[in-house]
N, C-alpha and C positions, 0 to 999 in steps of 0.2 A: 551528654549525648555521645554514642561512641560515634567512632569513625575507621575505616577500614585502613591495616596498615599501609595499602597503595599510595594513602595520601600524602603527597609532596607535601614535602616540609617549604612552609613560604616564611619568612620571620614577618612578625606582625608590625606593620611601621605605618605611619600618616604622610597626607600632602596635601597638597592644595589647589583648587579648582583654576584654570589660569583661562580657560577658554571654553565654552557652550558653545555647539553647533546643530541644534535640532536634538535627536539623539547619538553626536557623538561629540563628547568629553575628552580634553588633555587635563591631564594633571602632571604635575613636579614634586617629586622629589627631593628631598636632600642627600639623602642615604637608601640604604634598601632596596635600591629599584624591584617592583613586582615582575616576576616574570609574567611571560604570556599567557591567557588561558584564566588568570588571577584574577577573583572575585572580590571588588572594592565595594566599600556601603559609603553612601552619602547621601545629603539631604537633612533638613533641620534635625528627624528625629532617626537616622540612618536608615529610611524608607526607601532609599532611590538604589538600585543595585545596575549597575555597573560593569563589565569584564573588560579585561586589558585586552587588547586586540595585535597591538603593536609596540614596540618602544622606540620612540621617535632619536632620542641621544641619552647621556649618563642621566638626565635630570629627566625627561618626560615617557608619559605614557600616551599614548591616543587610547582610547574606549568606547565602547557602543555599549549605549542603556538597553537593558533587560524592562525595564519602566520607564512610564512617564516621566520627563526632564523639568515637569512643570515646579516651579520654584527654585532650579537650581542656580546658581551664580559664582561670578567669580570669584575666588578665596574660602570659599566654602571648604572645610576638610573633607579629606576622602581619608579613608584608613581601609589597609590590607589586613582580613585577620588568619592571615598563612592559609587559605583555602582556597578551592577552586567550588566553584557552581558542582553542588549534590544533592543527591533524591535517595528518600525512602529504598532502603528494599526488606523483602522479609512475605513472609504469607500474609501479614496480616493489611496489605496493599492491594491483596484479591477484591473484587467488589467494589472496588472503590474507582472515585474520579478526580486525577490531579492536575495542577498547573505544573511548568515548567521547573518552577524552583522549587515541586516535590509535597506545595500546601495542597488540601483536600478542599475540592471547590464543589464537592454534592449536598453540602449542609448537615451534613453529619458531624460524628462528634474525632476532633482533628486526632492522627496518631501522635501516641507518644514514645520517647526513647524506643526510635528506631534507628535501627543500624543505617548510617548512610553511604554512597558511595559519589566517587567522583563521575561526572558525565563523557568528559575527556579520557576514554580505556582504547589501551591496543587491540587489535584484532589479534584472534587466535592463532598462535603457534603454527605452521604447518606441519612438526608432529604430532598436533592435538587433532586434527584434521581428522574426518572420517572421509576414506576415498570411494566407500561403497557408493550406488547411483539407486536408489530406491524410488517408488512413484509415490505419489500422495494426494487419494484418492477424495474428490468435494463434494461428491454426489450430481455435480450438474451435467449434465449427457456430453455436450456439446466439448465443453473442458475434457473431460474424463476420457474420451475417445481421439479427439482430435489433437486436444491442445494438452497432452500430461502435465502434469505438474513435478517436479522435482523433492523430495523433503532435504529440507535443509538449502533449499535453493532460492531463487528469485524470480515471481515473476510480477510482469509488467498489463495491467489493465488502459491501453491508449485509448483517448475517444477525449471528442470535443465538449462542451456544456452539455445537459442534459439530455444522454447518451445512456444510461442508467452505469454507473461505476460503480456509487456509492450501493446501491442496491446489491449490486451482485457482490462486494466487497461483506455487506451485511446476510447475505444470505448464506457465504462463506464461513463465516465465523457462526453460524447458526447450526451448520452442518460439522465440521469440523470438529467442535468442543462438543457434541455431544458424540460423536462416534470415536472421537480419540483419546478422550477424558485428557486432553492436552490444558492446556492454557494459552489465553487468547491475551495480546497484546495490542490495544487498539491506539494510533496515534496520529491524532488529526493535525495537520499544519494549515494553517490557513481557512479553519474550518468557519462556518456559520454560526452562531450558537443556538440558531434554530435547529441545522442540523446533528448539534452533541446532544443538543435535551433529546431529539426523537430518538436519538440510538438509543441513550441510555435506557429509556422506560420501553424501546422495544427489545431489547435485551434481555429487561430486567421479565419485560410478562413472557419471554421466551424459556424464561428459567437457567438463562446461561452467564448472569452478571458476578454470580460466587464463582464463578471460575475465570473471570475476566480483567483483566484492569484495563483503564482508557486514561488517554492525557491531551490535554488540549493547547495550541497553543494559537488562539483565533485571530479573526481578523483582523480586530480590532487591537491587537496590541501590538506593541515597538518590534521592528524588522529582527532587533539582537533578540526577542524571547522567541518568534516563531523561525528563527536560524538555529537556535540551539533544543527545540522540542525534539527532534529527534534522535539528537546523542541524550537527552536526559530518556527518553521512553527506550530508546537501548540498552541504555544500564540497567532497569527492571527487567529486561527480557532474560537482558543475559543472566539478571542472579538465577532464576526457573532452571534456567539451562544450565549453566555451569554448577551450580550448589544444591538444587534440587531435581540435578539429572532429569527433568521433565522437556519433551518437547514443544517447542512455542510457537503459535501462529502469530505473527507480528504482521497486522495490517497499517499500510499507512497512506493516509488519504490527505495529500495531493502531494506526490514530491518535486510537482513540478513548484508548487506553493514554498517549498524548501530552497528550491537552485530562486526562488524570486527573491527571498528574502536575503540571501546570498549576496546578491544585484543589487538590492537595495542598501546593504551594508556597505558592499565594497564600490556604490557610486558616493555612499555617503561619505567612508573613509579618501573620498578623492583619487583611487583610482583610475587608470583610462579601461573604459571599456574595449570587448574585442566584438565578437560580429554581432549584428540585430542588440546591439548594448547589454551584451552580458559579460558580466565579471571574467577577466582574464584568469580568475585562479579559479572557474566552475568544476575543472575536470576533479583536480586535486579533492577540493571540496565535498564533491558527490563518492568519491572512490574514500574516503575518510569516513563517513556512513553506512556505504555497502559492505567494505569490506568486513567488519562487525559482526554481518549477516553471515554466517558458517555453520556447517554439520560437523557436530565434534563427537570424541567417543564419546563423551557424558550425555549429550542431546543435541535437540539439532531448534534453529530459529528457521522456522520458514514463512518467508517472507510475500504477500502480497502486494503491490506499490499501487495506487490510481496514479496514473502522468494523465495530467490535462494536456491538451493538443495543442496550443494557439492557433487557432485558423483551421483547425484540422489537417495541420501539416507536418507529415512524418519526416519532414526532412530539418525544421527545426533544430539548433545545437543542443537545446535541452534534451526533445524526442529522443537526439540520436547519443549523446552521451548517455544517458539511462537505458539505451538497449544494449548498449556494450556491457552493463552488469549483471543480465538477465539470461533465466536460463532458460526459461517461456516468456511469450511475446502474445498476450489477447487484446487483437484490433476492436475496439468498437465502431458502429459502422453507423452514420447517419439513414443512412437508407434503409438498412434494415429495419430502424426501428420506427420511421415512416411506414415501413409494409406491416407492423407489429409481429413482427417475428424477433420475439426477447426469449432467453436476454439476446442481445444487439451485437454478435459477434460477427466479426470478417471471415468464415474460416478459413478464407482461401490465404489472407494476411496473415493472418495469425501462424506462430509457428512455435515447437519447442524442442530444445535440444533431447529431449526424452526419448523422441519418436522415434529411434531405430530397435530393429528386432531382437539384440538380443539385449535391451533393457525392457522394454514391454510388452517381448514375445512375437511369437511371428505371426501367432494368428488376429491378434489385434495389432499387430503392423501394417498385417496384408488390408484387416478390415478398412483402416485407418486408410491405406493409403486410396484402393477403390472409391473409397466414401469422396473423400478429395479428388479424383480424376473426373468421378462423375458431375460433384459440385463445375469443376473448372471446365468441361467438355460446353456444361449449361451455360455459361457465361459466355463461351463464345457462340454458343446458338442463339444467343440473347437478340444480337442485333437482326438479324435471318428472320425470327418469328416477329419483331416488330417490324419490318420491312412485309414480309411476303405473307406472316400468318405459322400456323402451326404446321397447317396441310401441309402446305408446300416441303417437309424436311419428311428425308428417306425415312421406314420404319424401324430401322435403326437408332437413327437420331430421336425417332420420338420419342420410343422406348427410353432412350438417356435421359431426357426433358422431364419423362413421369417419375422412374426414379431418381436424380434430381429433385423436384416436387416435394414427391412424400419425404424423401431425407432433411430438407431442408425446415419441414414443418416438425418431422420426429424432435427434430433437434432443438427446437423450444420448447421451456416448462415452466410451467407455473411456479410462483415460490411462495414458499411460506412466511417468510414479509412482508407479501405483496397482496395477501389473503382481504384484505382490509378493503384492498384499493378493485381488486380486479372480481372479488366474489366468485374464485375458481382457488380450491383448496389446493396447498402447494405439494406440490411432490419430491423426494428424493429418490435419486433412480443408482441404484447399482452400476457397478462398472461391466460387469456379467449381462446385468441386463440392455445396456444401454448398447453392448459390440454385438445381443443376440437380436435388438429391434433393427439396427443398421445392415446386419448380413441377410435377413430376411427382407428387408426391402429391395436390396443388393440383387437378391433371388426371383426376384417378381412373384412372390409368396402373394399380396398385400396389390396387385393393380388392379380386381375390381374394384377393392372399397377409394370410395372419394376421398381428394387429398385433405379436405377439412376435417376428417376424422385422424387424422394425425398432430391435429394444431394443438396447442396445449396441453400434450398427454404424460403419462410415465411412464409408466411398463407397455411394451407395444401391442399386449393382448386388448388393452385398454380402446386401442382402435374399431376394435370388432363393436365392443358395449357403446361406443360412440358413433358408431356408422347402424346403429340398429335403432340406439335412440331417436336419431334425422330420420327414419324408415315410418317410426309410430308416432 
């Protein structure tokens, strides 16, 4: 099997099991200590896999299992075979679905003699850097207009339990790889395995899985394989980018599920915790991930993250270290999606470093920014019309209230993953078209027709066909 020249050289040596703790492993040495990072096999038939974590003195290592510890024991050997934890890369990983240690978990027939690489890589060069600011269009109105997206950049999907993330995270990569003929990197942490089977087979009847790869690293297994899923679904991103100069969408769902596993590692390793019990090395940790994620001259990784909420509170240590590596911020909003107004975004929360004039232009600046004053004008009239009623607000104010209204309902659509569930065909909306239906609302083009003929639409012409249909 080859191996890429990056890989440290480790001399191959043995040792001996001296203490079990759940999933975390000391072993000794006589010679050779492994360094960190170093990938040990043990167990009867070298099934149990192992990573050094720490090196306790000349003679010990500490470790956290990648597996199950069931059967292991003291004096048991461990052998280093000079490597570090690697996965597949190569095109022929397109299509496919792997675990962390790179085997093929679709029931397909497994690869062979592939090139592997280490999961443990530096982040790119800052001469390799691209410093251009480019936008990077998803087709969802609501994004597209308010919330840019950066290529090559980071952004952040917040929202508590079933808030729809994982939806809009798939309807993403739906729109995406077929309009950028990119390649899609999906990477679940902490996933369900209810929800990897649906993506898969809604991928695959979407016609986007030959251009896709996914890697799981679910609930059910030991904290050390769903802490390191994401530097192994890394190293695939990056070979696309870096060797096949292709641009990547690398989605990853839940990286709050990432900083957990983290916490769970480093309460196991006997660490003290620092606030609401999270690992004292979280920041380190999370910025050794991110930083990965970069637009280089060869291509660019751009990255979507879901962060779950705990509590739906943005003020969280996790929330708020993961907004500091992001370069758009999309809130999901409980309430919203109580009113069904999906997808479920805050716009008023949400925010992206994109949104000045002269990266997205002044006239979707300007649009951009009215759209939002009016949104925020609404919110304070909020309390006034449940107090006193509509009437009671100058005609001014109402006027604000109605566009308000219609904007607020423009701004959800239907999607085409959702076809199943909602029996309203999904749409993708241009970026053109989406700043020509918010200016014309803007305009009071559009305040005879009722604001239900805005609910679930695409294109804003689609109003008129919708407010004639309620008519007959």
């Amino acid at each position: 099997m080859k191996t890429i020249s990056n890989q440290k050289s480790i001399a191959f040596t043995q040792g001996k099991i001296v203490s079990v703790r759940s999933s975390v492993v000391d072993v000794r040495f006589e010679n050779n200590l492994p360094p960190i990072n170093s990938l040990l096999l043990t167990g009867r038939n070298k099934e149990i896999f192992i990573e050094v974590l720490s090196q306790l003195d000349h003679n010990r290592v500490r470790c956290i299992a990648l597996t199950p510890t069931q059967g292991l024991a003291r004096g048991m050997v461990a052998e280093s075979q000079g490597r570090e934890l690697t996965v597949p890369v190569g095109k022929s990983i397109l299509g496919r679905m792997f675990d962390v240690f790179g085997n093929t978990i679709d029931q397909k027939e497994p690869l062979a003699n592939m090139e592997r690489r280490n999961i443990h890589q530096s982040p790119p060069h800052l001469t390799k850097r691209s410093t251009k600011s480019e936008v990077y269009e998803t087709g969802i109105k609501a994004i597209d207009v308010l919330i840019p997206l950066e290529r090559g950049g980071k952004a952040g999907l917040f929202g508590g339990a079933g808030v729809g993330k994982t939806v809009l995270l798939t309807e993403m990569i739906r729109n995406m790889i077929g309009d950028n003929k990119g390649v899609s990197m999906f990477c679940g942490i902490g996933e369900r395995c209810r929800e990897g089977h649906e993506l898969y087979h809604e991928m695959k009847d979407a016609g986007v899985l030959k251009d896709m790869v996914m890697m799981f690293g679910q609930m059910n297994e030991p904290p050390g394989a769903r802490f390191r899923v994401g530097h192994a679904a890394l190293t695939m991103a990056e070979y696309f980018r870096d060797d096949e100069q292709r641009d990547v969408l690398l989605l990853i769902d839940n990286v709050f599920r990432f900083i957990q596993a983290g916490m769970e590692v480093s309460g196991l390793m006997g660490q003290m915790p620092s606030r609401l019990g999270y690992q004292p090395t979280m920041s380190t940790e999370l910025s050794k991930l991110q930083e990965r994620i970069a637009n280089t001259d060869a291509g660019a990784i751009t990255s979507i993250q879901a962060v779950y909420v705990p509590a739906d509170d943005l003020t969280d240590p996790a929330a708020v270290h993961t907004f500091s590596h992001l370069s758009a911020s999309i809130v999901l909003s409980r309430k919203k999606a109580s009113e069904g107004l999906y997808p479920a975004i805050d716009l008023l929360q949400s925010n992206s470093k994109m949104a000045t004039p002269t990266t997205i232009g002044k006239r979707h600046y300007e649009i951009a920014q009215q759209t939002r004053q009016t949104l925020a004008q609404y919110e304070e009239l909020k309390d006034i019309i449940s107090m006193l009623g509509l009437e009671q607000l100058s005609l001014q104010d109402r006027n604000v209230v109605n566009r308000a209204r219609r904007l607020e309902r423009f701004l959800t659509q239907p999607f085409i993953v959702t076809e199943q569930f909602s029996g309203i065909p999904g749409k993708e909306v241009s970026l053109n078209d989406a700043l020509d239906g918010c200016e014309r609302i803007l305009a009071d083009e559009f305040k005879d027709l009722p604001e239900s003929s805005f609910y679930m639409i695409g294109k804003i012409e689609e109003a008129f066909a919708k407010s004639n249909e309620r008519k007959t």
